[in-house]
N, C-alpha and C positions, 0 to 999 in steps of 0.2 A: 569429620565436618570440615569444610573449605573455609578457608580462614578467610576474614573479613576485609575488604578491600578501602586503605586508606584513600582517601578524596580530598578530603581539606585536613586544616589544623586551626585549631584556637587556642585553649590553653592546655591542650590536648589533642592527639589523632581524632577525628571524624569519621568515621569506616563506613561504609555498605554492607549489609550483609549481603550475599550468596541468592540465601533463602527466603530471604524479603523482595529480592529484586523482580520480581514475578507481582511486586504488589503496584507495581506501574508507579511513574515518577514524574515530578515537572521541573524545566530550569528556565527561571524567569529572567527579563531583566529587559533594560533599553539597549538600543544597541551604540556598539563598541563597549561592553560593560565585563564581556567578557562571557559569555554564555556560550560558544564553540568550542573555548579551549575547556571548558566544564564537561561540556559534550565530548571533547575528545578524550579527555582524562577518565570517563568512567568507559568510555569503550575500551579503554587500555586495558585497564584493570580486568575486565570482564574479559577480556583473549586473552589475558595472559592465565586462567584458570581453567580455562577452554569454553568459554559461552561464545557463541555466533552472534556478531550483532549486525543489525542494518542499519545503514543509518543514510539518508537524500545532502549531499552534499550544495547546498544552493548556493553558495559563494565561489565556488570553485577551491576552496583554499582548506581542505582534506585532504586531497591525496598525498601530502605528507607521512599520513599512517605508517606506508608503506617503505620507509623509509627512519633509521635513528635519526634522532637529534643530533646535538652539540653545535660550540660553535655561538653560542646565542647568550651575549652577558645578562640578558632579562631573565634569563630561564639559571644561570649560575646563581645570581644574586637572591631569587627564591629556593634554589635548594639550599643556600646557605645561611637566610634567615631562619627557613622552616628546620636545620639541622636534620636533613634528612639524609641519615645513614643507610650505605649502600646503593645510593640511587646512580641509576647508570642508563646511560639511553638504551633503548635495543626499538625492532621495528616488529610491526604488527605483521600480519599474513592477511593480504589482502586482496579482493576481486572487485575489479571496473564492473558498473551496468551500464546503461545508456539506451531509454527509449529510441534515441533519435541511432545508434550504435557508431556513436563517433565517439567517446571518450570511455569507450569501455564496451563489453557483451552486449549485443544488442538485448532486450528483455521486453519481452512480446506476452501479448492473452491473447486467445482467442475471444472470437463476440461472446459465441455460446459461454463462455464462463465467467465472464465480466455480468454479463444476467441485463434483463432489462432496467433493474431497480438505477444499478449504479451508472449505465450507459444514458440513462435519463438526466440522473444529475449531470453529468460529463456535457450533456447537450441542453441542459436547461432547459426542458420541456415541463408543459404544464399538467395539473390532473390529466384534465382531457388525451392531449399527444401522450404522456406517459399510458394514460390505458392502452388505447392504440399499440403501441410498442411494445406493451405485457402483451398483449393479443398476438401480437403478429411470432414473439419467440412463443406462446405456448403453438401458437401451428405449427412453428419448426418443431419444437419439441415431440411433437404429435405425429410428425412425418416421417421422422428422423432425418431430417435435414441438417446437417453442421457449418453453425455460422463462425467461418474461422477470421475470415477479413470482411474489409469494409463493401467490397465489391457484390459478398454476399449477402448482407444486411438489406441495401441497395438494394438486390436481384427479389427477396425475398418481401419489402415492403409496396415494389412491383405489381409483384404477384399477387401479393392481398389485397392491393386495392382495386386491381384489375378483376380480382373475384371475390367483390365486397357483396353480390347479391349472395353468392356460393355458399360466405361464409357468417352471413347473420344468423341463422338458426342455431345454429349450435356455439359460436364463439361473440354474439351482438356485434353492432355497429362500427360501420367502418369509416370512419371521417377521410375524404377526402382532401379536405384541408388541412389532416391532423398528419397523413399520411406525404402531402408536400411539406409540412413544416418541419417534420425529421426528415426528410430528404433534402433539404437546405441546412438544419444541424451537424446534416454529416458530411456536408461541399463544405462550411466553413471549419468543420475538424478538422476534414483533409489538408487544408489550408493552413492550419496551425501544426501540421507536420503531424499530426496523429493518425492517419495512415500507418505510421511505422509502428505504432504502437502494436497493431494487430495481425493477428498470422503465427503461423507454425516454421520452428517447433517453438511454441507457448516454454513460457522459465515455468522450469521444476523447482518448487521449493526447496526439495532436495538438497539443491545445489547450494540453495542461503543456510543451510545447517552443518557446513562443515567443520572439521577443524584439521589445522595441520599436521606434518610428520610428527612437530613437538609437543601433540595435544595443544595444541591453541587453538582457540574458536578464529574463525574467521571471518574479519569485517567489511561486509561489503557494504561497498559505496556505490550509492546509485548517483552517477552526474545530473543536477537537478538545476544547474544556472540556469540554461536554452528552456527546460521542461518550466520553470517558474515562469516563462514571459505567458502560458497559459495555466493559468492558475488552476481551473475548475479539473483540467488534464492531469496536473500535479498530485493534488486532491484525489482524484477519483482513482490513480490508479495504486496510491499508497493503500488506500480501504482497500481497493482488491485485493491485494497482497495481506494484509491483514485479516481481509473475510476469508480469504484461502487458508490461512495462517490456521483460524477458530475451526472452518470446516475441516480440513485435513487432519492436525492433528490428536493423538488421542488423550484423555483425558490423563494428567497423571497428579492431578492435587496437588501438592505444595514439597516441589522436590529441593534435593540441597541443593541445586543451583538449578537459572534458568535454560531452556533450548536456546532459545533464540532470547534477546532484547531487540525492540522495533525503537528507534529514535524520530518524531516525529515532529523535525523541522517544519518552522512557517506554519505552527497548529492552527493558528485562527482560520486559514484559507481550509480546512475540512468543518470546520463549523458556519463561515459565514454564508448565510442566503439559503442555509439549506434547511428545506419542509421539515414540518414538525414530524413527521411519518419514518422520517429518515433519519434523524436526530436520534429516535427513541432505539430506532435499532442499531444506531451504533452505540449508547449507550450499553447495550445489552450484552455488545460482541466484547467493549471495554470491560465490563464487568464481569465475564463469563470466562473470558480469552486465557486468565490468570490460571484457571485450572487446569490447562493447555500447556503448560511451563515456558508461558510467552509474555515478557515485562515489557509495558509501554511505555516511554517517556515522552512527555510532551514538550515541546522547546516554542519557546516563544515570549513576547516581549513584554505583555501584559497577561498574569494571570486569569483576567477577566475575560481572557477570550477565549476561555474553558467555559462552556454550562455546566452548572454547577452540579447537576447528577454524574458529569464525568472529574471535576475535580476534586466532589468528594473521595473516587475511589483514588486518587495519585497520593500514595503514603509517603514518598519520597522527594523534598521538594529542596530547593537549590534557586535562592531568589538573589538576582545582582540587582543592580541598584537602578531605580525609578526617578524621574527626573518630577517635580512637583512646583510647577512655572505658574499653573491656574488652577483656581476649585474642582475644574474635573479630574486634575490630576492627585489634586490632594486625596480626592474622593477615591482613586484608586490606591493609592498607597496607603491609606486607609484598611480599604477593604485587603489589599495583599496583606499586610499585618494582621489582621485577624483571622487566617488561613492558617498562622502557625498555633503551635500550644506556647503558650504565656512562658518569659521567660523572667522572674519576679527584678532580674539585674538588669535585664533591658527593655528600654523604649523602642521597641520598633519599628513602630511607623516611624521614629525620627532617623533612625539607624538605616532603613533604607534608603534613604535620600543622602544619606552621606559617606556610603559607600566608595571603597575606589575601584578600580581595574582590577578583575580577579578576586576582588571580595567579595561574600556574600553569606547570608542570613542563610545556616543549613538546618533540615531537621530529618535526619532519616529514622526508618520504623528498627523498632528492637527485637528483641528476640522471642518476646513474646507480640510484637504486631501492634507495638504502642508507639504512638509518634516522639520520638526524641525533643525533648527540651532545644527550643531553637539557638542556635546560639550563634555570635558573630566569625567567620573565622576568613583564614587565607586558602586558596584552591592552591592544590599541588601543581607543579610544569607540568608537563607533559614528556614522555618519556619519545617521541617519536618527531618527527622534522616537520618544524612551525609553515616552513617556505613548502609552497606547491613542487608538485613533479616537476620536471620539465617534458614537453612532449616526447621526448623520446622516452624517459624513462618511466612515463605511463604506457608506451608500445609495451617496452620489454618488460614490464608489471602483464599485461595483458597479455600477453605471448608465451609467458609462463605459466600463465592458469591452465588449471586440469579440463576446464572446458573449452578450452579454445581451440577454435575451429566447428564446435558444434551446434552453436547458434547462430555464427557466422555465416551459414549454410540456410536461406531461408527457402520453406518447400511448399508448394500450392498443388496440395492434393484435390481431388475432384470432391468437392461440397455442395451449396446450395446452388452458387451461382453455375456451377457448370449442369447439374443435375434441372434446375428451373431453365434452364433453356432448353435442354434436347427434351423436356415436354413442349414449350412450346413451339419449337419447329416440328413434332409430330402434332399437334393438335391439325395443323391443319388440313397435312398429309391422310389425317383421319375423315374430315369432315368432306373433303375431295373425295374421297374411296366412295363414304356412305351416299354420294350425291348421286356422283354418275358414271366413275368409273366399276363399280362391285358387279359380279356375274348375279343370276335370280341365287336366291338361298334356294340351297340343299340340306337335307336330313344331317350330310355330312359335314355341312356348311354352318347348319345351327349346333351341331356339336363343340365344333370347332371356337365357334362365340361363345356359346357356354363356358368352354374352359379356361378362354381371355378372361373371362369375367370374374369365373373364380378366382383367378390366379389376381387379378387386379384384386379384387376383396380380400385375398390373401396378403396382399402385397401393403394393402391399405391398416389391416389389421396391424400387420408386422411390426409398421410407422407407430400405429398406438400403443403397440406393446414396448416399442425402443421410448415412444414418449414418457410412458409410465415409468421405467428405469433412470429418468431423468430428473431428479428432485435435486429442487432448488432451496438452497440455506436462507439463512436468517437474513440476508444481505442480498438476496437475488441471485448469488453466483453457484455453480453446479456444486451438491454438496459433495463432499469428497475430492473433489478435482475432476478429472476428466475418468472416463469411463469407457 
């Protein structure tokens, strides 16, 4: 059994278990309270027994990981409060991402696997345009057209509306106006730098499940400052990653330790504004994901901006301190104390408002899956360098990754967009032939159309049978991954 991973102390070690950590987690607080270096402290722990974690760096001030400590009297004077014997800096093993691919691997999806559910929210589109948009990928899916970038989303919502009589019979209505409305969501994505997001070669999971030569999991950090200036962007593509996460891997129930832990900074921004339709299935994927041997943490400032079908499932919680200036606030510090299980020695609703730097109200699950008695304690330093990289030594972090140079390399193979135009420069080349230039038909002539014919109905089937092998998850996105 993997031994249990110290995180705070009160009048006693605080640990994590291993085999819990799969039961998802939250770390609450105001900010400056201290809620990163909680974050960073349990990534620690978790490489250092070999779990992969992920974690969106949105302050810039992670990439430390990759680097020891020392050197830091704030970080001395807590291991020598806490008498923490043995304790020695060492560095994590660590991989840059970077949607935009400036501060790390570039990490791309393609459209087709993003799905329409999630590229909807991404563009805020309403019932209406979202139908539209489920319309328009089940024709690609039907066609076998592959939406890899934006160009061919674009090429593709063209084309349907351009053959919105073609395609009511069998697929309904084609809005027109539903059909410019995402083609303006997708000018002002481009515009927010999310163009880069899309394209081959799309990130392998794969690659977020490593560990190194020492058995350490490895934590990768995805640069998330630039990515936070568009929020819904942030948001939609950590779900993707996480829908990929539930559809790809296989089921293995409640192993000694987790695959992967997903840290999921700035939580509220995946739950605000977003449809009751959409809520429910991320619920689903939250609750299910677990059997997957994949623990979510959710980080953010106010546990209230959890819904409460996904709070209930976070056994592991990590609350810093709440500021309580007005009745609304009260009312939340309130409700955050009644989140924990009762601790008959402490008041805590009053204990959260009086918290300092690095303190915090902990309760992790036991070993039978029951919530620890909350109790007040101090959070351990952190074993890894508080101070950012410097650029250069984020280069030479990224220079040493085992992937590098492979994403760095980006490929535009022929898809929708090139495929939808050499039909339409033959459409017309066709419609000229049939006009005025075609000899009279021959015996040999109608054979010959015949077998165009076939071969298109052939060609047409084909599409529906690649459609058919194209099933979409609980999330919208291709299940399994790509195909």
């Amino acid at each position: 059994m993997t031994d249990a991973l110290p995180i705070a102390t009160a009048r006693s070690p605080i640990a994590l278990l291993p085999r819990m950590a799969n039961r998802h987690g939250l770390v609450a607080g105001a900010t400056g309270t201290g809620k990163t270096v909680t974050l960073r402290v349990i990534a620690e722990q978790l490489s250092r027994i070999g779990v992969p974690v992920l974690l969106a760096d949105v302050k810039g001030d992670l990439s430390g990981l990759a680097r020891p400590g020392g050197a830091n009297p704030k970080v001395d004077e807590r291991v020598k409060k806490l008498g923490l014997a043995g304790f020695a800096f060492s560095a994590a093993p660590v991989v840059f991402w970077d949607v935009f691919g400036e501060q790390g691997h570039p990490s791309r999806a393609t459209i087709s696997e993003m799905g329409p559910l999630l590229l909807g929210r991404m563009l805020d589109l309403n019932d209406v345009q979202g139908g539209v948009l489920s319309l328009a990928f089940k024709i690609a899916d039907d066609q076998g057209l592959l939406l890899l970038d934006l160009k061919d989303l674009r090429a593709l919502l063209q084309h349907v509306g351009d053959g919105a009589e073609q395609y009511r019979t069998a697929y309904g209505n084609v809005s027109a106006a539903s059909v410019g409305a995402i083609q303006r969501g997708l000018l002002a994505l481009e515009q927010q730098g999310g163009a880069r997001l899309f394209g081959e070669p799309a990130l392998d999971l794969d690659d977020l499940l490593q560990t190194d030569g020492k058995g350490q999991g490895v934590v990768n950090v995805l640069a998330a400052d630039k990515l936070l200036a568009s929020p819904r962007l942030y948001a939609t593509f950590l779900l993707w990653l996480l829908s990929e996460l539930f559809e790809k891997l296989p089921e293995v129930g409640d192993p000694e330790k987790p695959r992967l832990v997903f840290f999921f900074d700035e939580a509220h921004l995946l739950f605000r504004e977003a449809p009751k339709p959409l809520l429910e299935k991320i619920e689903q994927v939250i609750r299910l994901i677990r059997s997957k041997g994949v623990g979510v943490f959710f980080v953010t400032q106010n546990p209230l901006d959890i819904p409460q079908a996904v709070l209930g499932q976070l056994g592991n919680r990590v609350q810093h301190a709440l500021r309580a200036f007005t009745p609304q606030d009260q009312k939340v510090v309130r409700a955050a104390a009644e989140t924990f299980r009762a601790n008959p020695k402490l008041d805590v609703a009053r204990v959260i408002t009086e918290l300092g730097v690095g303190e915090a109200l902990v309760s992790f699950l036991d070993e039978k899956g029951t919530p620890g008695m909350v109790e007040r304690a101090l959070i351990h330093p952190p074993r890894t360098r508080l101070e950012p990289l410097t650029a250069e030594e984020r280069a030479e972090v990224i220079r040493a990754s085992t992937v590098y140079g492979h994403y760095e390399k980006e490929v535009d193979r022929e898809s929708a967009y090139e495929k939808l135009r050499a039909r339409a420069e033959q459409a017309p080349a066709a419609v000229g032939a049939g006009r005025g230039g075609r000899p009279p038909m021959t015996a040999a002539g109608q054979a010959v159309d015949m077998m165009e014919a076939m071969a298109k109905s052939a060609a047409r089937a084909a599409g529906s049978q690649i459609g058919r092998q194209l099933i979409r998850g609980v999330l919208g996105s291709l299940f399994g991954g790509r195909r």
